[in-house]
C-alpha positions as CSV (number, residue, x, y, z in Angstrom):
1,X,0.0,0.0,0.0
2,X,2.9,2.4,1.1
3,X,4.3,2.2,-2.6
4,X,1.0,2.8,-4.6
5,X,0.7,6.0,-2.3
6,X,4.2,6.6,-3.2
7,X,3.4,6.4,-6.4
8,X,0.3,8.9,-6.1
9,X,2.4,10.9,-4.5
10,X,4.9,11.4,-7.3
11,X,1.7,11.7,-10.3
12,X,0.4,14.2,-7.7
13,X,3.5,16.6,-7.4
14,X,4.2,16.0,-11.2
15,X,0.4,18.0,-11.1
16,X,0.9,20.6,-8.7
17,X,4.7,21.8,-8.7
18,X,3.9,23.3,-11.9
19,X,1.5,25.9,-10.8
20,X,3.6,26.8,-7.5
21,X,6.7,27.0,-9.3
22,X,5.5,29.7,-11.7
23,X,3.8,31.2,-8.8
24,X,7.2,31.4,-7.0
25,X,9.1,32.4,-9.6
26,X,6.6,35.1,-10.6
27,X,7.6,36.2,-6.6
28,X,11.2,36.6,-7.6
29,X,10.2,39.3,-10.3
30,X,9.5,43.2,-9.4
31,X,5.9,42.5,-10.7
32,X,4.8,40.7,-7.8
33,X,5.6,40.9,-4.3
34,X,4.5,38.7,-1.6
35,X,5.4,38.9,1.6
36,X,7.4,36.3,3.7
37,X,4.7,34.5,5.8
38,X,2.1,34.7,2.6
39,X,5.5,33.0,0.0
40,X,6.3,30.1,3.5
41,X,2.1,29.3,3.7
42,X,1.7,29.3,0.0
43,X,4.8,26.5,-0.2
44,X,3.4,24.7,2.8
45,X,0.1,24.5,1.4
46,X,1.6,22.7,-2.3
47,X,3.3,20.0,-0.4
48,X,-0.2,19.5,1.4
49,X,-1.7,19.8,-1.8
50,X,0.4,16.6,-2.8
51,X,-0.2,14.4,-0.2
52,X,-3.8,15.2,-0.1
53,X,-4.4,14.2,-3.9
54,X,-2.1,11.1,-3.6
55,X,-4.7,9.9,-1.0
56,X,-7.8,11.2,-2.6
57,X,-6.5,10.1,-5.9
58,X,-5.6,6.0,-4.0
59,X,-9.1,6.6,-2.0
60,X,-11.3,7.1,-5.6
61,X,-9.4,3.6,-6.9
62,X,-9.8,1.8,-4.0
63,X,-13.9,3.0,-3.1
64,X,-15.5,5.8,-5.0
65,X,-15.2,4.3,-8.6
66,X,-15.7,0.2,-7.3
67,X,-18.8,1.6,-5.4
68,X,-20.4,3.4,-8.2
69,X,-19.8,0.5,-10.8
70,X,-21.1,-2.1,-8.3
71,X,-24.7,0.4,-8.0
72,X,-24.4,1.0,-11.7
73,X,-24.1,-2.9,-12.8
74,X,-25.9,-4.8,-9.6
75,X,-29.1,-2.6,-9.8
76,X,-30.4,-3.6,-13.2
77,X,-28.6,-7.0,-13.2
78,X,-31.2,-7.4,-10.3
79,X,-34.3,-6.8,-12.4
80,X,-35.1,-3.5,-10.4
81,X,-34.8,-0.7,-13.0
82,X,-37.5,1.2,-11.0
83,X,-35.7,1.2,-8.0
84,X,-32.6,1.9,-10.3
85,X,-34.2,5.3,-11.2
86,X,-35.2,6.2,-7.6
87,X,-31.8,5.1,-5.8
88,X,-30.2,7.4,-8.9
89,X,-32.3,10.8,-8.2
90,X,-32.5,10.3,-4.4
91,X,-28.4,9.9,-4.6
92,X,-27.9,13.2,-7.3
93,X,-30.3,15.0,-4.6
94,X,-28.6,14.1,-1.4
95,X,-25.1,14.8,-3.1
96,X,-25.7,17.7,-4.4
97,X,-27.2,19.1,-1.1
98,X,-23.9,18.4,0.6
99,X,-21.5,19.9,-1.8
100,X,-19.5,22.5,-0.3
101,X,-19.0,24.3,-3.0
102,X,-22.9,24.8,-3.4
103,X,-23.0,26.3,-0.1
104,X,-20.6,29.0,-1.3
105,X,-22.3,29.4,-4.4
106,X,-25.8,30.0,-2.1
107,X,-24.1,32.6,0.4
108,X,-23.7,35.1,-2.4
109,X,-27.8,35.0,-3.1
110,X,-29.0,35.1,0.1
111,X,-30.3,38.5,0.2
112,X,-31.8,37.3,-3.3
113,X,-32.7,33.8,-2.8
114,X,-33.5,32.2,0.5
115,X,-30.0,29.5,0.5
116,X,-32.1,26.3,1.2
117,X,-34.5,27.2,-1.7
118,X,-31.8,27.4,-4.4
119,X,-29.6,24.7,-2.8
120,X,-33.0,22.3,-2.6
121,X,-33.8,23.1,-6.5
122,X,-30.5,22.5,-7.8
123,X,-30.2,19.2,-6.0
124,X,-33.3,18.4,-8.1
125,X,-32.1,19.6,-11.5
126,X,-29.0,17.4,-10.8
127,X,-31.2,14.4,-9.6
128,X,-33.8,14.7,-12.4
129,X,-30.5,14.9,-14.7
130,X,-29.3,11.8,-13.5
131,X,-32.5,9.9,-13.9
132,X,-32.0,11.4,-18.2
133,X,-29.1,9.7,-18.1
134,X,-29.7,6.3,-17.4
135,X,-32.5,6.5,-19.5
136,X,-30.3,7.8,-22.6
137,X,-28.6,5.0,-22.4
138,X,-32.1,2.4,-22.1
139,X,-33.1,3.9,-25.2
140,X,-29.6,4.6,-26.5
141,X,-30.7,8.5,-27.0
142,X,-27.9,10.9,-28.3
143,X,-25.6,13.3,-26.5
144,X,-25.3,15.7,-29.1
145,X,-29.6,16.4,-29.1
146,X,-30.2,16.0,-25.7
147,X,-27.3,18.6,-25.2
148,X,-28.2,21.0,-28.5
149,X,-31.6,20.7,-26.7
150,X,-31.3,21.7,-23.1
151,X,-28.6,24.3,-24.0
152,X,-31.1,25.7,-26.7
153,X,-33.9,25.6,-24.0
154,X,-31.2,27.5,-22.0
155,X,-30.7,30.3,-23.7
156,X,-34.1,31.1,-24.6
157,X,-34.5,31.4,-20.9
158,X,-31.2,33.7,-20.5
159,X,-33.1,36.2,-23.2
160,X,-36.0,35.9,-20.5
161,X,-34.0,36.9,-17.9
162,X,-32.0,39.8,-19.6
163,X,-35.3,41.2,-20.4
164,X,-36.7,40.8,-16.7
165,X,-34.0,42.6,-15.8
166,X,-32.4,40.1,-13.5
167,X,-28.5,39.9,-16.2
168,X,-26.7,39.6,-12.5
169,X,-28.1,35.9,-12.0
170,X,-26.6,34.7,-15.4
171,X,-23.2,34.0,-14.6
172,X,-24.5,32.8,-11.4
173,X,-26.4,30.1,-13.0
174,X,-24.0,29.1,-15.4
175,X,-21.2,28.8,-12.6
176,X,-23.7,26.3,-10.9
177,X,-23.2,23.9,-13.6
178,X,-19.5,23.6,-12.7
179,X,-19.6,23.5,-8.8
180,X,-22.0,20.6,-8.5
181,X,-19.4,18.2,-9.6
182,X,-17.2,18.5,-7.0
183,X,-14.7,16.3,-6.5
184,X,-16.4,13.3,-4.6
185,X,-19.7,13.5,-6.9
186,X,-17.7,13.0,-10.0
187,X,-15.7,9.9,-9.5
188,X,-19.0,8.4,-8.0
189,X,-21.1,9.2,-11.2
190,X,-18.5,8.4,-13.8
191,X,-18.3,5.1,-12.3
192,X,-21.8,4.9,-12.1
193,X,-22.1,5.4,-15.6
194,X,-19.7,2.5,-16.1
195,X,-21.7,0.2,-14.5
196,X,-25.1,1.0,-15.9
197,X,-23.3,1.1,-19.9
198,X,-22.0,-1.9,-19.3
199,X,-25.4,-3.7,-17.7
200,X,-27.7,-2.0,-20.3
201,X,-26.1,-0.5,-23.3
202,X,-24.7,-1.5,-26.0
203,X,-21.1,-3.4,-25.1
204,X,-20.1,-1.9,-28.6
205,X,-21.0,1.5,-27.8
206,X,-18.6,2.9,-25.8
207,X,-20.2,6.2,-25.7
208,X,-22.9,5.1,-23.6
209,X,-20.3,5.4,-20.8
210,X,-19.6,8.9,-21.2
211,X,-22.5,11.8,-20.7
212,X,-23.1,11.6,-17.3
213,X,-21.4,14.1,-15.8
214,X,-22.3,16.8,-18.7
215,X,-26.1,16.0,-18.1
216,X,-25.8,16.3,-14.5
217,X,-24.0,19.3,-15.5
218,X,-26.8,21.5,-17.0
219,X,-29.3,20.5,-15.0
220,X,-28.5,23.0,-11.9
221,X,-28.2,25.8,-14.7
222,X,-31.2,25.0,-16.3
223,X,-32.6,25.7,-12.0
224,X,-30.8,28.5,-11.1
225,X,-32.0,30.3,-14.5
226,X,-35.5,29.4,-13.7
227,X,-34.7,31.3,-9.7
228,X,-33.5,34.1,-12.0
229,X,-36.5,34.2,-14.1
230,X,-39.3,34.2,-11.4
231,X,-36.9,36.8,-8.5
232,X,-36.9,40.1,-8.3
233,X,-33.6,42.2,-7.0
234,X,-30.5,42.9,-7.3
235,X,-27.9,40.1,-6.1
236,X,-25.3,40.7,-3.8
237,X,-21.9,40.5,-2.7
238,X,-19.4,41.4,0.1
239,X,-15.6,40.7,-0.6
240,X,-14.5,37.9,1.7
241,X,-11.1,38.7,3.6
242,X,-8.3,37.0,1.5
243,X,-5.5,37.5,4.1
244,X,-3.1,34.7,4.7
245,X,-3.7,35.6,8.3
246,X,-7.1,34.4,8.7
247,X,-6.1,30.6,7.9
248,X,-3.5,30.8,10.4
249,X,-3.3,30.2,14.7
250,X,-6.5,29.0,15.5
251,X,-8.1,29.9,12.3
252,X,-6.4,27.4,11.2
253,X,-7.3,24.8,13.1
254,X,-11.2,25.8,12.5
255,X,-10.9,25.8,8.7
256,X,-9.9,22.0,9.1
257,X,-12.5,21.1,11.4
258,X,-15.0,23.2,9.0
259,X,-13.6,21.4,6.0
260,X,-14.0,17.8,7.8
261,X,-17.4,18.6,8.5
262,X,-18.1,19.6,5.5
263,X,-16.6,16.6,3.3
264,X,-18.1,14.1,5.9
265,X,-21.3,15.4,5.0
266,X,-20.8,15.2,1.5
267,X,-19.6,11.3,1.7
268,X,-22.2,10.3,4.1
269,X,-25.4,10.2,1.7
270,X,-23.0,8.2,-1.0
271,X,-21.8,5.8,1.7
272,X,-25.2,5.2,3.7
273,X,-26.5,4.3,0.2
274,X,-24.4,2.2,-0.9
275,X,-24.4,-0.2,2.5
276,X,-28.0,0.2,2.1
277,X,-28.0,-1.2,-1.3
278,X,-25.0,-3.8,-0.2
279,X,-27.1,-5.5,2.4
280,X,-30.6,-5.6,0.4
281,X,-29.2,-6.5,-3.1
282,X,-25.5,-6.2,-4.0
283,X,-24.3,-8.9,-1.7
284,X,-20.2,-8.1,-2.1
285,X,-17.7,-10.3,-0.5
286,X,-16.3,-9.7,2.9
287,X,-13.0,-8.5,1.2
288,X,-14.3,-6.3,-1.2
289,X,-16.2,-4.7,0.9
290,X,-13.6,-4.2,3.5
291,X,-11.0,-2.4,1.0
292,X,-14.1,0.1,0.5
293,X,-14.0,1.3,3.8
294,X,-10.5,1.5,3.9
295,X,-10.7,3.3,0.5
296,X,-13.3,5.5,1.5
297,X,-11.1,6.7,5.1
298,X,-8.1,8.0,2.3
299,X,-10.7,9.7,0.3
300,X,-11.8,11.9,3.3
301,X,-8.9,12.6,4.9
302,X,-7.4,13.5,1.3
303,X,-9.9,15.8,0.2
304,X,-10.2,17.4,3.8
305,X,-5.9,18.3,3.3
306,X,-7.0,18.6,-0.5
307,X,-9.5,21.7,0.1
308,X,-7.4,23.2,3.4
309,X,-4.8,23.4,1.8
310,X,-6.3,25.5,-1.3
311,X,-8.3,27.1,1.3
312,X,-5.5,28.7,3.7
313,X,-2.5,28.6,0.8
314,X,-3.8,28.8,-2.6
315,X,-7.0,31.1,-2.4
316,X,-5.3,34.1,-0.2
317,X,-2.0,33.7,-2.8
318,X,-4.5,33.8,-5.9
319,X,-6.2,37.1,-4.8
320,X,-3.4,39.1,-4.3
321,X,-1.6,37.9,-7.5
322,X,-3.9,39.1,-9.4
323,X,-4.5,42.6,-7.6
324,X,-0.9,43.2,-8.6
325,X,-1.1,41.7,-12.0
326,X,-3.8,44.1,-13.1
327,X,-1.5,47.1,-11.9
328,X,0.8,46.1,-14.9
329,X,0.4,46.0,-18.4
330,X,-2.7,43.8,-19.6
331,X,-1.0,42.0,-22.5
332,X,1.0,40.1,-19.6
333,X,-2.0,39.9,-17.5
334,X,-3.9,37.7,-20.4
335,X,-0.3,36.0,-21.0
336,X,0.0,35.0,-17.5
337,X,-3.6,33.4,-17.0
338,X,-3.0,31.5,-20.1
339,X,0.3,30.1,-18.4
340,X,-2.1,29.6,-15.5
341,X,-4.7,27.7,-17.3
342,X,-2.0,25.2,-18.9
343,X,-0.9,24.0,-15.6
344,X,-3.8,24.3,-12.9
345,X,-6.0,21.7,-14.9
346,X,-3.3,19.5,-14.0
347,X,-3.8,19.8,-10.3
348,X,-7.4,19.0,-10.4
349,X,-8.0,15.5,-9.0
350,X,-11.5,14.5,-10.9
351,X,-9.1,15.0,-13.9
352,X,-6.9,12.2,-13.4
353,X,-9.6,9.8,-12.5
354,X,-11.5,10.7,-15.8
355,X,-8.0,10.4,-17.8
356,X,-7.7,7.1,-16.6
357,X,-11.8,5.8,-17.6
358,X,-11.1,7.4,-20.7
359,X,-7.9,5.4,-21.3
360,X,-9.8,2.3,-20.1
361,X,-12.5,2.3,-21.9
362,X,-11.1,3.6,-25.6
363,X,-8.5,0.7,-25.2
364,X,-5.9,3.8,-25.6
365,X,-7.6,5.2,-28.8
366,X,-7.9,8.7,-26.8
367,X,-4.4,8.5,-24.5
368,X,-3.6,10.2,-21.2
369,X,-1.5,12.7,-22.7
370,X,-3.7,13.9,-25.6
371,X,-6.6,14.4,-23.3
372,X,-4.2,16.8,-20.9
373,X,-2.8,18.3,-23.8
374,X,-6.3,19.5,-25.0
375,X,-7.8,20.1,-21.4
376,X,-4.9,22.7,-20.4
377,X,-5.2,24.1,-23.6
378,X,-8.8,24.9,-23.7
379,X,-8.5,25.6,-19.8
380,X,-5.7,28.3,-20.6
381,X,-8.1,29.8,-23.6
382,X,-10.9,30.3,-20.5
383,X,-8.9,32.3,-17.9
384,X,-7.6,34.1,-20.6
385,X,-10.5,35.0,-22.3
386,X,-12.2,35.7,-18.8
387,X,-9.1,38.4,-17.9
388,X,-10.3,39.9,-21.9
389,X,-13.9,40.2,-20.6
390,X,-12.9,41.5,-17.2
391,X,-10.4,44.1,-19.0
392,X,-13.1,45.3,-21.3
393,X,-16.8,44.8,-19.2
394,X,-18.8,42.9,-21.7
395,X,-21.4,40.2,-20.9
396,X,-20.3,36.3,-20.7
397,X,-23.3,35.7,-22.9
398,X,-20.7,37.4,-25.4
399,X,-18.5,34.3,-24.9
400,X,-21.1,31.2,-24.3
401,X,-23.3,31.8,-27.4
402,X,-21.0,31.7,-29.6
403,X,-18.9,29.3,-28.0
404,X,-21.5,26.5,-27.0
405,X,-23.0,26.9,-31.2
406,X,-19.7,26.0,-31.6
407,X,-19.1,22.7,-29.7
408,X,-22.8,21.9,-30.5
409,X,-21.9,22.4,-34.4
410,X,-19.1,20.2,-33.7
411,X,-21.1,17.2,-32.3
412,X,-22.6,16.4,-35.2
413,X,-19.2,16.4,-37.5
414,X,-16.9,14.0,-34.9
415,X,-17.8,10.8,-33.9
416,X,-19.8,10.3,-30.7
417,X,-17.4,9.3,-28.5
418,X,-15.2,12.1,-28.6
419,X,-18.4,14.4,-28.4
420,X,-19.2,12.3,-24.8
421,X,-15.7,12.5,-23.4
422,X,-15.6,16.6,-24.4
423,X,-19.2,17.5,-22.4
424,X,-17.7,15.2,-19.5
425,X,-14.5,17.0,-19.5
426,X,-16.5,20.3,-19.0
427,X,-17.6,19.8,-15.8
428,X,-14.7,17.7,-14.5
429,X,-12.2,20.3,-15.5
430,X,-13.7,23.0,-13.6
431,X,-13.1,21.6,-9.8
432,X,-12.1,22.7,-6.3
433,X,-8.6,24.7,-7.1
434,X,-10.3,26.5,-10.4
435,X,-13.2,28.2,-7.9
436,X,-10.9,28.1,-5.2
437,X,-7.7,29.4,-7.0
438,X,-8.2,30.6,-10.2
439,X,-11.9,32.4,-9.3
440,X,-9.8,34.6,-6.4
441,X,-7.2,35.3,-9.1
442,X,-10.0,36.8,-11.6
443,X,-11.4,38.3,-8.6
444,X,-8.5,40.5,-7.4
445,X,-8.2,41.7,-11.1
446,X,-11.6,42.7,-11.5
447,X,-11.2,44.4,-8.5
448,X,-8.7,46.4,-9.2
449,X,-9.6,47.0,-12.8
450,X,-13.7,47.6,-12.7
451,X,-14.3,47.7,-8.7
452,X,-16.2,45.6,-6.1
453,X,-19.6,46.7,-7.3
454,X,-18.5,44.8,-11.0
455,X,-16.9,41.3,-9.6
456,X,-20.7,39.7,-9.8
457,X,-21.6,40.2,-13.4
458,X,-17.5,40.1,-14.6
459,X,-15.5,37.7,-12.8
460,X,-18.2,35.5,-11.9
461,X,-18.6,32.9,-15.4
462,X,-15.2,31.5,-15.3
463,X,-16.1,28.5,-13.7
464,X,-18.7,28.1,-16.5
465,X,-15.6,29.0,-19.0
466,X,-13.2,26.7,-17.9
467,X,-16.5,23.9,-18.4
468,X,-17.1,25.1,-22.0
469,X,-13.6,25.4,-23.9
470,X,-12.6,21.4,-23.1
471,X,-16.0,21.2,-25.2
472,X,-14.2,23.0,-27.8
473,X,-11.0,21.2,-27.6
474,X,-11.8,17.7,-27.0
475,X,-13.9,18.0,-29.9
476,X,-11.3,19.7,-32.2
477,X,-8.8,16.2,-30.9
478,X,-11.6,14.2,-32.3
479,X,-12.2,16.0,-35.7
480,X,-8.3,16.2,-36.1
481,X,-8.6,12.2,-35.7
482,X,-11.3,11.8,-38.7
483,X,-9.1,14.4,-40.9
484,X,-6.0,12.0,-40.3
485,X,-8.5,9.0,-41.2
486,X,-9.7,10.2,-44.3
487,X,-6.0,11.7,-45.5
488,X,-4.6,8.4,-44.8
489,X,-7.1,6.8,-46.8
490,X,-6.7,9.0,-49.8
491,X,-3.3,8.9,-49.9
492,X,-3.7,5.1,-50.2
493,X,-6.1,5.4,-52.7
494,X,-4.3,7.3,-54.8
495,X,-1.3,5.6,-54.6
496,X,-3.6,2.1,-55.8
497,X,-5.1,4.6,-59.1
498,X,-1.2,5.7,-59.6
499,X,-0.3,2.2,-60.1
500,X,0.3,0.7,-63.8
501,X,-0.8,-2.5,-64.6
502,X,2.5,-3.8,-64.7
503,X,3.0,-3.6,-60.7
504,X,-0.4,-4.9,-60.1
505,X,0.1,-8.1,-62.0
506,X,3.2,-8.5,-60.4
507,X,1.7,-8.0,-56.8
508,X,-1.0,-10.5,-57.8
């Protein structure tokens, strides 16, 4: 055991060292300054980082992925597809409820929104989502118009809500989309998509195990959009204190106690569940069951040193670097949050665990590397182009219309697969150190650049950014696969016309 979580230790520092070296480095420059105790918590917090994603990382092997294949499989293998659908909306409810991030997310509307409301109806979006999902694959319904669908259906109601008045819930409700899958929902449902494909789809189809995520995905929009269209008001915000000195002494001792809480709450409807359904129905072996519990103990502790970490080191850091990047020139603003984007994606743990599904289940078609290379790409082309908007105070309707015509358009000229993996990427890519890391860092520039009274309607969308470029990118992979195809094949037919009759008697 000690050498597979050496192992995750090395992927995992191979994932974050990049974005604290350039962040130390960009110390040792005259166009950033931290001070010592902020430069000491930031390094402290990386190496924290590390070992908290080697164990969540050896935790979602060992429990989060084996659980949600067993539910996915033993549920319909058992002839219960009813229950099947219930156990599936009751779980993308009682997940969703607990998500830390949501509770964030519902702080800034409460003067708006009453938190419980808005945390309540996106729990449903995500459950009634989840419920789509398995059916898609029942009835082996496509991705592409279910997604051109919803997202269509979407944007007829942001045109609503521009008109009402109420433009300061849009990014709002397109964020939403991205903080529902946090990191312990998405391992879970992935997996749980396994398992159903593989007990009702098509064994040949191996897009039916892809889509999950991106469903679950629009649904919370699709319910914060409808809030926006039926409230009244103006939304508001207060600027949370981003000193270093508030995660430390005490406070920091609080903020891990307030994470633990927070994480054991989220794991405990998954868990409860899945006992539930292992002593009416799944029946697994003493063994198995026992290297789940052990599997589920790394997860939490993990993602409890995962999210303090960002919380006291990373968030605090991000803030101020990008006050004092926006007091510079703006070319090497957008510059530096491209950087940014190429090597943050990499620290996000949901990443690596889709990487690895996607690996398994194309047989290495789609590799590791290709689906990093075009993930931190389309991730660096978000925080870029969310500095742009910030810069020049435009709407991010400016940037998703266009943009989600665009993958949609796409869908219909790659093959299916690809167009699964992209929508899944989406809402995987945009995790825990992207709102709790990059969000601050887009945040501090905003205001500086537009003021406090603008970070609602300008900073607020990247999240829902960073979920649409992999849409872009992963589908671009995909296209540049069938261009390849179709080269290689008329270069081969061309070369069998170019032939004279001569060499083909001879061959024959």
């Amino acid at each position: 055991m000690l050498k597979i979580l050496w192992i995750k230790c090395k992927e995992a520092a191979v994932s974050v060292f990049p974005v604290a070296i350039i962040v130390l480095l960009l110390n040792c420059t005259p166009i950033v300054n931290f001070s010592l105790t902020e430069t000491l918590v930031f390094a402290c917090a990386a190496i924290a980082l590390v070992f908290g994603m080697a164990l969540f990382n050896l935790g979602a092997d060992m429990a989060m992925t084996p659980m949600g294949e067993q539910v996915g499989s033993g549920l319909p293998k058992s002839g219960k597809f009813k229950l099947l659908l219930i156990v599936c909306f009751v779980m993308g409810l009682g997940v969703t409820v607990a998500e830390p991030d949501l509770s964030v997310l519902a702080s800034q509307v409460k003067e708006v929104i009453d938190g419980g409301t808005l945390i309540f109806t996106i729990g449903i979006g995500v459950g009634l989502f989840l419920v789509l999902s398995v059916l898609r694959v029942v009835f082996r319904l496509s991705l592409a118009h279910l997604m051109t669908f919803f997202y269509l259906l979407l944007f007829a109601i942001a045109a609503l809500i521009i008109e009402s008045g109420n433009a300061s819930f849009l990014p709002l409700a397109f964020d939403s989309g991205g903080v529902t899958t946090g990191p312990i929902t998405v391992p879970f449902i992935m997996s749980l998509g396994a398992g159903v494909a593989a007990a009702l789809g098509d064994k040949h189809d191996r897009e039916s195990s892809f889509g999950f995520i991106a469903l679950c995905s629009i649904g919370p929009i699709l319910a914060v959009a409808f809030l926006g269209l039926f409230s009244s008001g103006e939304v508001s915000y207060v600027l949370p204190d981003y000193s270093v000195e508030n995660g430390l002494g005490l406070a920091l001792l609080d903020k891990i106690l307030h994470t633990g809480k927070e994480v054991l709450i989220a794991l405990l409807p998954i868990v409860a569940f899945f006992f539930i359904l292992q002593f009416l129905i799944l029946k697994l072996p003493k063994k198995r069951l026992l290297q789940i519990v052990v599997g589920i103990f790394y997860t939490f502790f993990g993602l409890v040193i995962f999210l303090a970490a960002v919380a006291i080191g990373f968030m605090p850091i991000g803030y101020e670097m990008g006050a004092q990047l926006a007091a510079g020139s703006p070319a090497l603003l957008v510059g530096f949050a491209f950087v940014l984007g190429l090597t943050v994606v990499l620290a996000e743990p949901a990443i690596h665990v889709l990487n690895k599904q996607v690996e398994t289940v194309t047989g290495g078609a789609v590799s590791k590397r290709s689906m990093l290379i075009a993930l931190s790409l389309g991730v660096g082309a978000a925080i870029a182009l969310s500095v742009v908007r910030v810069i020049f105070d435009f709407s991010i309707l400016y940037y998703l219309i266009p943009g989600y015509f665009l993958s949609l358009g796409l869908s219909f000229f790659v093959p299916k697969l690809y167009t699964a993996i992209a929508f899944d990427s989406g809402g995987v890519a945009s995790g825990p150190l992207t709102s709790s890391f990059i969000l601050p860092f887009l945040i501090g520039v905003c205001a500086v650049l537009q003021g406090e009274s603008k970070i609602l309607l300008d900073a607020f969308g990247l999240v829902s950014m960073v979920a649409m470029t992999p849409l872009i990118s992963i589908q671009l992979l995909g296209f540049r696969a069938v261009a390849d195809k179709k080269l290689r094949e008329h270069i081969a037919m061309r070369r069998i016309l170019g032939a004279d009759d001569k060499q083909i008697i001879q061959f024959m």
